[in-house]
Each structure stands twice: as C-alpha cells, then as structure tokens.
TIMI-2910 file (N, C-alpha, C, CB; in pm, 1 decimal, decimal comma, always signed):
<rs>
+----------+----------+----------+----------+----------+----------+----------+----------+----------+----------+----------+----------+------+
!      n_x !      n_y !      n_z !     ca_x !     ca_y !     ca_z !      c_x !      c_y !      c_z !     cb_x !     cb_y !     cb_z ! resn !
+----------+----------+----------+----------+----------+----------+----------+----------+----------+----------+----------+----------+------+
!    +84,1 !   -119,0 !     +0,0 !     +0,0 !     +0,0 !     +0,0 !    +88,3 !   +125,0 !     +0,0 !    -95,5 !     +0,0 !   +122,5 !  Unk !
!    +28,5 !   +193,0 !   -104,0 !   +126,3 !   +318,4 !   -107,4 !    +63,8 !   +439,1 !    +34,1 !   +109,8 !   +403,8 !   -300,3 !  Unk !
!   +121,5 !   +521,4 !    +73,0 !    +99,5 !   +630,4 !   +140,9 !   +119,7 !   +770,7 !   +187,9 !   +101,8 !   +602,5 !   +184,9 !  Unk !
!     -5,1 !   +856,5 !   +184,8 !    +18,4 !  +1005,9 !   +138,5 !   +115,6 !  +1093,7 !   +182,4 !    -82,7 !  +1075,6 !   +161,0 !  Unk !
!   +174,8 !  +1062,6 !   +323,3 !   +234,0 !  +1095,0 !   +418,0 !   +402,7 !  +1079,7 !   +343,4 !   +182,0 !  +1003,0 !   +549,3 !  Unk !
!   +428,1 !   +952,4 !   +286,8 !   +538,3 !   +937,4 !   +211,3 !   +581,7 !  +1016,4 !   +103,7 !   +533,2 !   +836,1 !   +172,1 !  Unk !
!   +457,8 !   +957,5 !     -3,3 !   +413,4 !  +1085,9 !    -77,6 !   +444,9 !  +1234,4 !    -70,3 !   +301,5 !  +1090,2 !    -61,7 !  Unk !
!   +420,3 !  +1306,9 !     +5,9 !   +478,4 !  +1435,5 !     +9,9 !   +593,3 !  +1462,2 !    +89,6 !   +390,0 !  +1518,4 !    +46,3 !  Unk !
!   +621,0 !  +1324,0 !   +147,9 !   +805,5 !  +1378,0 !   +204,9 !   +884,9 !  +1340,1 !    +71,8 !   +896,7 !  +1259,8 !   +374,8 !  Unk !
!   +846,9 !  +1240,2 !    -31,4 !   +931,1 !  +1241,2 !   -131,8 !   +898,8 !  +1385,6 !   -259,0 !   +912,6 !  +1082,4 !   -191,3 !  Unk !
!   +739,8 !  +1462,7 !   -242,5 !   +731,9 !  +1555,2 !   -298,0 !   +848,8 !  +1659,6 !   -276,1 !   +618,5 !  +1588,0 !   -273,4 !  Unk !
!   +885,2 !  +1650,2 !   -162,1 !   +956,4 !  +1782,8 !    -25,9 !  +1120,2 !  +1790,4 !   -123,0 !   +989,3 !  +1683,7 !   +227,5 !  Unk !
!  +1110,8 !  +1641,1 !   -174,0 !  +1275,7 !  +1628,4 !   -231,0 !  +1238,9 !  +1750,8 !   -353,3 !  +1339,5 !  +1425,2 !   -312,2 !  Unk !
!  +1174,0 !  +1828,4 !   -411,8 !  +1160,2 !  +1867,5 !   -498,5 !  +1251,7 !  +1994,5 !   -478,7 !  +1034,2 !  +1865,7 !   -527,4 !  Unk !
!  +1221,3 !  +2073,3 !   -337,9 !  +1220,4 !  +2162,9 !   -280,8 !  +1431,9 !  +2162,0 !   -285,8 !  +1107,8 !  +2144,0 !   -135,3 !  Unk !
!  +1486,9 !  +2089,4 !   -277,4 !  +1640,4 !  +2069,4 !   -318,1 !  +1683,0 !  +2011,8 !   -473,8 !  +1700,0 !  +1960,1 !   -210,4 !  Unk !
!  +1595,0 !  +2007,1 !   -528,1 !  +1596,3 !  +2022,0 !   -702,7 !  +1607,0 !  +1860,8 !   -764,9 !  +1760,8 !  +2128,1 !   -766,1 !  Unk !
!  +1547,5 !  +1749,6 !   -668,4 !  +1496,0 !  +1599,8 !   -686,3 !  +1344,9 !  +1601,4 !   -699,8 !  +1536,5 !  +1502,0 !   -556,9 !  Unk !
!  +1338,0 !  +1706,2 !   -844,5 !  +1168,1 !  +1660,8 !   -838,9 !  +1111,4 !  +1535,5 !   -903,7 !  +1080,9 !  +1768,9 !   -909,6 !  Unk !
!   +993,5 !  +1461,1 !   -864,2 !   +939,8 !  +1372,8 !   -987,9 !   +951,3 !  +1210,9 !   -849,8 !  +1090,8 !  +1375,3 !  -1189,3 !  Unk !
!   +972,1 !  +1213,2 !   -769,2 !   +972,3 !  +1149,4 !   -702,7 !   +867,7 !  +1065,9 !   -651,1 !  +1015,8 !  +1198,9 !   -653,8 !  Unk !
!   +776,8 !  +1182,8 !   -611,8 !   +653,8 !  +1157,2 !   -603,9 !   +591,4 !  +1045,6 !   -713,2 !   +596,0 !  +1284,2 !   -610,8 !  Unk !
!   +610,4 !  +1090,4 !   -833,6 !   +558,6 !  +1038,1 !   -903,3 !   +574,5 !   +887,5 !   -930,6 !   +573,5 !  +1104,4 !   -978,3 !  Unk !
!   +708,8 !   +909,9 !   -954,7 !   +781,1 !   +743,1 !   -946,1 !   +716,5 !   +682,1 !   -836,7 !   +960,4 !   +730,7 !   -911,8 !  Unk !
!   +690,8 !   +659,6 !   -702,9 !   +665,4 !   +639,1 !   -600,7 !   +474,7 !   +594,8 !   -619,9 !   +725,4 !   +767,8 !   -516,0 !  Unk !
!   +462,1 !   +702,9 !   -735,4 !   +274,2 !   +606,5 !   -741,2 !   +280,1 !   +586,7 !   -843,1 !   +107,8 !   +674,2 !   -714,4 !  Unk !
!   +365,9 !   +522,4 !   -924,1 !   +353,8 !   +420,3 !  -1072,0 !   +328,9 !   +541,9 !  -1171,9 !   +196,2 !   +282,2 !  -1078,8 !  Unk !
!   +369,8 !   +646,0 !  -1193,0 !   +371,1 !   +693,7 !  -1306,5 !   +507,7 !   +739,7 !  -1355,7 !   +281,2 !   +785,9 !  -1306,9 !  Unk !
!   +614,4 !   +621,7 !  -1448,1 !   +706,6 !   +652,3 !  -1462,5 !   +749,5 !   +722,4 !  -1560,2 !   +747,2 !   +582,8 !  -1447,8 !  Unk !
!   +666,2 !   +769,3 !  -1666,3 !   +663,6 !   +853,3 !  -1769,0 !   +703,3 !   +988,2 !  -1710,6 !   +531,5 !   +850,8 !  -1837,5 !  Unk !
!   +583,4 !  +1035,0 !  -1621,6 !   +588,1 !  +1187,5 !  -1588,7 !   +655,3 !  +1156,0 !  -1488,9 !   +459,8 !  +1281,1 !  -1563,3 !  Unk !
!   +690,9 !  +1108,5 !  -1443,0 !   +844,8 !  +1083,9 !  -1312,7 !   +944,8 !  +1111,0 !  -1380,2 !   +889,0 !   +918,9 !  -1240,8 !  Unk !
!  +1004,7 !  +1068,4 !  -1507,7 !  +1129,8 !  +1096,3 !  -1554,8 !  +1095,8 !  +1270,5 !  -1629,2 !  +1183,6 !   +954,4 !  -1674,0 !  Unk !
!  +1011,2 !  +1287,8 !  -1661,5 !   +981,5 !  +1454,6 !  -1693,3 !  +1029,3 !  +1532,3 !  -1621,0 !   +854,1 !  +1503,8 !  -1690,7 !  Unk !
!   +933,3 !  +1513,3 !  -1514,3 !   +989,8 !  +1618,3 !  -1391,0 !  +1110,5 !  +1583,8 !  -1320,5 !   +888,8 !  +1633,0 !  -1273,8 !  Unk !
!  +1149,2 !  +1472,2 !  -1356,9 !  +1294,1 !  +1466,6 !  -1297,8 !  +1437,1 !  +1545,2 !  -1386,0 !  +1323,3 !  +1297,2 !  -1287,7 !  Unk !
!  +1351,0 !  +1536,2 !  -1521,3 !  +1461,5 !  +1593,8 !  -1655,9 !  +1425,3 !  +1727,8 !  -1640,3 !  +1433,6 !  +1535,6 !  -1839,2 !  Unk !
!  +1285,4 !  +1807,3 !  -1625,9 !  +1305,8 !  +1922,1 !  -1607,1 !  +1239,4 !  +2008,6 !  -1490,5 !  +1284,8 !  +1961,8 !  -1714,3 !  Unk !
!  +1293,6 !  +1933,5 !  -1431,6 !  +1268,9 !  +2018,5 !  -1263,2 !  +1127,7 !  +2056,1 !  -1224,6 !  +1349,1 !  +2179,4 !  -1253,0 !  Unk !
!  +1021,1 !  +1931,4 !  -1220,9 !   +882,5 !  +1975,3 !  -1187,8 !   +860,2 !  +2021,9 !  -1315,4 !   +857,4 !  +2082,4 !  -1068,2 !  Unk !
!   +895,7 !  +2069,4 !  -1437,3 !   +839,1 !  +2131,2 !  -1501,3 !   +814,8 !  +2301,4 !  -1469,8 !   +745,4 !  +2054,9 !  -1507,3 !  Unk !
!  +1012,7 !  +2309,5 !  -1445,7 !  +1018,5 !  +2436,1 !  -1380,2 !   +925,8 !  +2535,5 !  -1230,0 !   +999,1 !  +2494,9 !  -1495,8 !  Unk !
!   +900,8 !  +2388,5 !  -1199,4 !   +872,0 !  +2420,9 !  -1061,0 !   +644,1 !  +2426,5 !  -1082,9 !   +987,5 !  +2623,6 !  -1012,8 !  Unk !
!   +626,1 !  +2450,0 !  -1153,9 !   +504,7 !  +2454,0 !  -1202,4 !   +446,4 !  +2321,7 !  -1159,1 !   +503,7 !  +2480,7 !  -1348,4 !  Unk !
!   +473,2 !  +2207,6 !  -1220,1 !   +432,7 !  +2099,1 !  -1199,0 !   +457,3 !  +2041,4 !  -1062,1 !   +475,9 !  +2033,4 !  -1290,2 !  Unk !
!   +525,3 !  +2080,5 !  -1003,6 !   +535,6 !  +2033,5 !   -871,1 !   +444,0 !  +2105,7 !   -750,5 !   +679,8 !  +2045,5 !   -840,3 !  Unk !
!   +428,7 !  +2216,8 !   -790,5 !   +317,3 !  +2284,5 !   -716,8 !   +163,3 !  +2245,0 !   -778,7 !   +344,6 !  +2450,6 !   -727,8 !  Unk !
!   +162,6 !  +2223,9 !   -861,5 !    +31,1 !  +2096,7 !   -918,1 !    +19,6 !  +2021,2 !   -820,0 !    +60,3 !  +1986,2 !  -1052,7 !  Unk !
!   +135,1 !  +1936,4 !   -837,9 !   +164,0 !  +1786,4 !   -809,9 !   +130,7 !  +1791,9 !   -603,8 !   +379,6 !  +1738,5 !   -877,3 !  Unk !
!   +143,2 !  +1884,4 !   -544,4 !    +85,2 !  +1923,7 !   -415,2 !    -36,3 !  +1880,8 !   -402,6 !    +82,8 !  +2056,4 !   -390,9 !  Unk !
!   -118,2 !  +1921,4 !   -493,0 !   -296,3 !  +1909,1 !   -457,5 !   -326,0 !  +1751,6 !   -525,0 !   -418,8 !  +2063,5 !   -562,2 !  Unk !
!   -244,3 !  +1750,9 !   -615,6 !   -274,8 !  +1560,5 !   -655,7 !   -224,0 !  +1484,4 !   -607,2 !   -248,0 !  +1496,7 !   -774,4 !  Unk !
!   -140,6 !  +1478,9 !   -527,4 !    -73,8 !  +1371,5 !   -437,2 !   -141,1 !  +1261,9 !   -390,6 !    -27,9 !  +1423,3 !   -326,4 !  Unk !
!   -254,2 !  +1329,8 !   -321,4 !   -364,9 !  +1234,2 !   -242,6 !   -440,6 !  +1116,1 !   -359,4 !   -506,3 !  +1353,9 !   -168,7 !  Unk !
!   -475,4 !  +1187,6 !   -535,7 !   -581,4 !  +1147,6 !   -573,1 !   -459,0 !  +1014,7 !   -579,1 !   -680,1 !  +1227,1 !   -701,8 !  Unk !
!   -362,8 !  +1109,3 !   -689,0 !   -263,0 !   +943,9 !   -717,2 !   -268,6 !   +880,4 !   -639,6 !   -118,2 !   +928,5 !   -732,9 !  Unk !
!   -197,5 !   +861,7 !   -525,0 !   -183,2 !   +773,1 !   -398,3 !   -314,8 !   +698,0 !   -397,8 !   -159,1 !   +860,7 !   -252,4 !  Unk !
!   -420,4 !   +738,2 !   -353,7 !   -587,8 !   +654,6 !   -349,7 !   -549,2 !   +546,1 !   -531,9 !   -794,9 !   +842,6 !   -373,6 !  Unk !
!   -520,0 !   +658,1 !   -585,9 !   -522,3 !   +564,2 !   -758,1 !   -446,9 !   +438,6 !   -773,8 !   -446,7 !   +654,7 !   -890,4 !  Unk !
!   -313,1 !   +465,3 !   -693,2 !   -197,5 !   +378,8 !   -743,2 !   -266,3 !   +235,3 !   -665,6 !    -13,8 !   +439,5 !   -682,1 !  Unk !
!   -312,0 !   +297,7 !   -497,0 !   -354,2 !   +164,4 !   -432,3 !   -463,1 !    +78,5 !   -469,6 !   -380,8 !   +185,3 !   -311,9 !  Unk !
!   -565,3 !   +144,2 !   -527,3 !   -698,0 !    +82,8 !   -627,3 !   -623,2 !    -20,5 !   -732,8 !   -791,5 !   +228,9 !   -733,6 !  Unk !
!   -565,3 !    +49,0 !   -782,1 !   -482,0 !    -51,4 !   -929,3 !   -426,2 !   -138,0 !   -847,0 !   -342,5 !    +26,2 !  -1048,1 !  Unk !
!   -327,3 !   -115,1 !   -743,3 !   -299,5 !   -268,1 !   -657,6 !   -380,6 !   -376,3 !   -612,2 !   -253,4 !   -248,6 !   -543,7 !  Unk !
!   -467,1 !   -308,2 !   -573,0 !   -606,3 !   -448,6 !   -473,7 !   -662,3 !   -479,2 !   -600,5 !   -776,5 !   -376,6 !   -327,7 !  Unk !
!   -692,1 !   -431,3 !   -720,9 !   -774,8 !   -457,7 !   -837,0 !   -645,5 !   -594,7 !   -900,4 !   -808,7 !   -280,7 !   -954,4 !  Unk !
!   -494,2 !   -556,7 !   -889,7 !   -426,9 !   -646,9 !   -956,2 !   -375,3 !   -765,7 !   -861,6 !   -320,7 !   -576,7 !  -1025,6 !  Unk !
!   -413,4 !   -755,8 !   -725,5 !   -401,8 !   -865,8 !   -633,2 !   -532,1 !   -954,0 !   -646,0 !   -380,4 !   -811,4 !   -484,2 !  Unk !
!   -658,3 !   -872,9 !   -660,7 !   -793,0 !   -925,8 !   -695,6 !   -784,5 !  -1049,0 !   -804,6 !   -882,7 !   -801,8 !   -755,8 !  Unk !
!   -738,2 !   -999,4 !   -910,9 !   -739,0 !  -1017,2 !  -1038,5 !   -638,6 !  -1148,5 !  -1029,7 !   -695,2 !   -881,7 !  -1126,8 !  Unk !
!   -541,0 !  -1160,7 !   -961,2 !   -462,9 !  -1267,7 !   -959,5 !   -507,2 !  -1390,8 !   -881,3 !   -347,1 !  -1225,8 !   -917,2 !  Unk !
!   -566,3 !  -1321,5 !   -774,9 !   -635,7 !  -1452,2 !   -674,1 !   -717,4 !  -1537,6 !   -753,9 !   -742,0 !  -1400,1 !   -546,1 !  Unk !
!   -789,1 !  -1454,9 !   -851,8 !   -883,5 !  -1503,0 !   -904,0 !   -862,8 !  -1611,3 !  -1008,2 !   -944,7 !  -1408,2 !   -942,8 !  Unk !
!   -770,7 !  -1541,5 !  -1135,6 !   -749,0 !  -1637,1 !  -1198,3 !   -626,2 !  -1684,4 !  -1183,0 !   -777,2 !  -1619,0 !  -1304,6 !  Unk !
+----------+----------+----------+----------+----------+----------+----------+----------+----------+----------+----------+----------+------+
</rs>
C-alpha cells in the first residue's frame, strides 16, 4: 500500500531540485522521468503535483487491490 504521508516527504525532495519522485513512487514513470529531466516542469508541476498527491496515492492503491484481486482469481 502506497501512502500520502510518504508521498509528500518524497514531494519535499523537490524543494532541493529531486523533483518527480513523487511520481515514481505512485507508478507513473513517464511523468516521473519529466519532472525529474526538467525540474517539476520548472517548478510549475510540482506545485500541481501538491494538490494531486492524495488522488494518485488513493489511484496507485486501487490498481494494486484490483491487480491482487485479479490474480487470486485467476
């Protein structure tokens, strides 16, 4: 289970110029290497990335229990 609390201490790395962390951290490795290549997206995207923290996090853990579901099953 991912969690929000983590989530924004790895957001915090942004704040010393390790942004995109966050992201990596809830399965989106596309826009993880973005903001890691250009800094949040010059800082823009990382102040986004503040108010979405929570949805990702709820998102990333849904796709987990749905792909633990999904395995029990078949």
């Amino acid at each position: 289970m991912r969690s929000t609390p983590i989530a924004y201490l790895f957001w915090c790395f942004g704040l010393i110029g390790v942004c995109g962390i966050q992201r990596f951290y809830t399965g989106r490795y596309w826009t993880g290497a973005l903001w890691l290549l250009t800094l949040g997206l010059l800082g823009i995207g990382q102040i986004i990335d503040l108010f979405l923290i929570p949805g990702m996090v709820r998102e990333a853990n849904l796709e987990r229990r749905v792909d633990y579901l999904e395995a029990r099953r078949g």
